[in-house]
VMD Tcl script that draws the C-alpha trace (Angstrom):
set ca {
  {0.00 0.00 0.00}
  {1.41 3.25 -0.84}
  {1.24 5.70 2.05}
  {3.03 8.80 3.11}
  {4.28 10.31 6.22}
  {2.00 13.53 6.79}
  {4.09 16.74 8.44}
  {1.01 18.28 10.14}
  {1.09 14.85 12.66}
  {3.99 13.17 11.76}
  {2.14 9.51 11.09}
  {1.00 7.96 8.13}
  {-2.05 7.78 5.32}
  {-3.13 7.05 2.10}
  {-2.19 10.16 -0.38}
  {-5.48 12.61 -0.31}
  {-6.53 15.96 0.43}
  {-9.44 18.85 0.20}
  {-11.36 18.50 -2.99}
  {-10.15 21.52 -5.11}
  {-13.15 23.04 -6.85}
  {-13.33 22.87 -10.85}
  {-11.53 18.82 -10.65}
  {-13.43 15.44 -10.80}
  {-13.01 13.07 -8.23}
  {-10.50 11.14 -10.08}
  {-8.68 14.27 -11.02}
  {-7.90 15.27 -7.24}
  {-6.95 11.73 -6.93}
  {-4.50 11.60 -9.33}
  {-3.10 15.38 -7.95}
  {-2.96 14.39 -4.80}
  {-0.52 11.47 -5.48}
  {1.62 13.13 -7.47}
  {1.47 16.08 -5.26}
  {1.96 13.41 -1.68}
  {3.90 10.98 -3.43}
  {5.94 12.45 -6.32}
  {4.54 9.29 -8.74}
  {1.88 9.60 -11.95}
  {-0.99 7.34 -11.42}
  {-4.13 6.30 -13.45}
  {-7.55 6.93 -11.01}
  {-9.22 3.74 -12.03}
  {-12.33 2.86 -9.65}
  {-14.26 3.99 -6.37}
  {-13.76 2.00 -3.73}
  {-15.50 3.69 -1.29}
  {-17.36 7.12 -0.13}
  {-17.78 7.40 3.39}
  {-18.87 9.86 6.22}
  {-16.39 10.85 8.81}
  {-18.82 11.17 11.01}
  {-19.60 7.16 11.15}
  {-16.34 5.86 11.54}
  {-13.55 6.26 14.62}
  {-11.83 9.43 13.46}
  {-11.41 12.16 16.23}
  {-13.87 15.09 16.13}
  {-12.91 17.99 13.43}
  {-14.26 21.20 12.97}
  {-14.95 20.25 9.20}
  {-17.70 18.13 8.26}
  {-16.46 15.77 5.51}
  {-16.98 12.73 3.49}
  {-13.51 10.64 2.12}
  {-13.43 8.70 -1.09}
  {-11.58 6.24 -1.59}
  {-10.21 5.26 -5.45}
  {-8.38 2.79 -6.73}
  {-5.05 4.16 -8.85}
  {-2.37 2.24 -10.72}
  {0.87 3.08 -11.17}
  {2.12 4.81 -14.69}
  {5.43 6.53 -14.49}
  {7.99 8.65 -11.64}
  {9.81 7.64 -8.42}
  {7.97 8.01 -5.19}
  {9.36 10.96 -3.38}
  {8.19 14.09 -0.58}
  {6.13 16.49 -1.32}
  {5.21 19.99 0.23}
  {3.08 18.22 2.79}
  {4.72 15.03 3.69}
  {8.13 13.87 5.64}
  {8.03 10.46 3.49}
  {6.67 8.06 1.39}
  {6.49 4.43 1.21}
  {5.02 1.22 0.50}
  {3.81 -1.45 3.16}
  {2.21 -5.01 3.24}
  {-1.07 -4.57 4.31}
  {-0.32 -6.31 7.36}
  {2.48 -4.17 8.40}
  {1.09 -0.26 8.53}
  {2.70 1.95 10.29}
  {1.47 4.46 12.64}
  {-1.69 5.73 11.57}
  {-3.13 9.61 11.34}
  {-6.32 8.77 12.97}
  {-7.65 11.88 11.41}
  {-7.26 10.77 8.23}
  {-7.47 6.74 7.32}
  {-8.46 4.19 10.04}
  {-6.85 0.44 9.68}
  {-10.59 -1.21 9.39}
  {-11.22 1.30 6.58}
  {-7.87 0.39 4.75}
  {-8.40 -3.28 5.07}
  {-11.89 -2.49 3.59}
  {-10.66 -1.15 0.93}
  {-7.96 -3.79 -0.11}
  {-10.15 -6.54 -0.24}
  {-12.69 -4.31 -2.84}
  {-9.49 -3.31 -4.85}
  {-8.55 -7.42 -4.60}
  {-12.59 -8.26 -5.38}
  {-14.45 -6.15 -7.45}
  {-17.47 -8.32 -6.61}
  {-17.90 -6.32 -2.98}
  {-19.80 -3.35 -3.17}
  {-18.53 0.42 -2.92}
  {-18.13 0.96 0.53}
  {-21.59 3.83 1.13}
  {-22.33 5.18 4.62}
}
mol new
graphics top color blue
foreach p $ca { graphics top sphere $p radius 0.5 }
foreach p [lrange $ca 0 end-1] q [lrange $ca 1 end] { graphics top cylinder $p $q radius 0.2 }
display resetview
């Protein structure tokens, strides 16, 4: 699983961020890769769209939904961006230390075994 080490905690998520207005879903997905992650990826399928509110993140002042997509690999060498301290891969049974705020393990596991089965359903609170 790609993930990268956030500076504004210091623990690690999935690349994502804010939803910039004018860009598709797939479009901020791809951005925010290259952007976390320093690699070119292809957006490919939802996995997921949940509520923050349903799940074990810690309260924030913003009300927010995540979406999760599936991306593949094209082109680059992973490397830091503006917001991140580092980036890596990991078996899905090693994470590291997660940024509660941002991806929970239960929702990560989730969403490997849809990317592994296409049969199981988008993930909709």
């Amino acid at each position: 699983i790609l993930m990268v080490k956030e500076k504004a905690d210091l623990k690690w998520a999935l690349p994502g961020g804010w939803a910039d207005v004018g860009y598709s879903p797939k479009e901020i997905a791809v951005k925010e890769v290259m952007e976390e992650a320093g690699i070119q990826v292809k957006a490919m399928r939802l996995l997921g769209l949940i509520d923050k509110k349903c799940h074990e993140h810690p309260p924030f002042v913003y009300y927010s939904y995540k979406a999760f997509i599936a991306c593949e690999y094209e082109s680059g060498e992973i490397e830091t961006g503006p917001e991140t301290l580092d980036v890596g891969f990991f078996p899905v049974d090693q994470l590291p230390e997660l940024s509660m705020e941002r991806n929970t393990e239960s929702q990560i596991l989730s969403m490997v075994a849809r990317y592994k089965d296409a049969s199981i359903p988008v993930w909709l609170d």
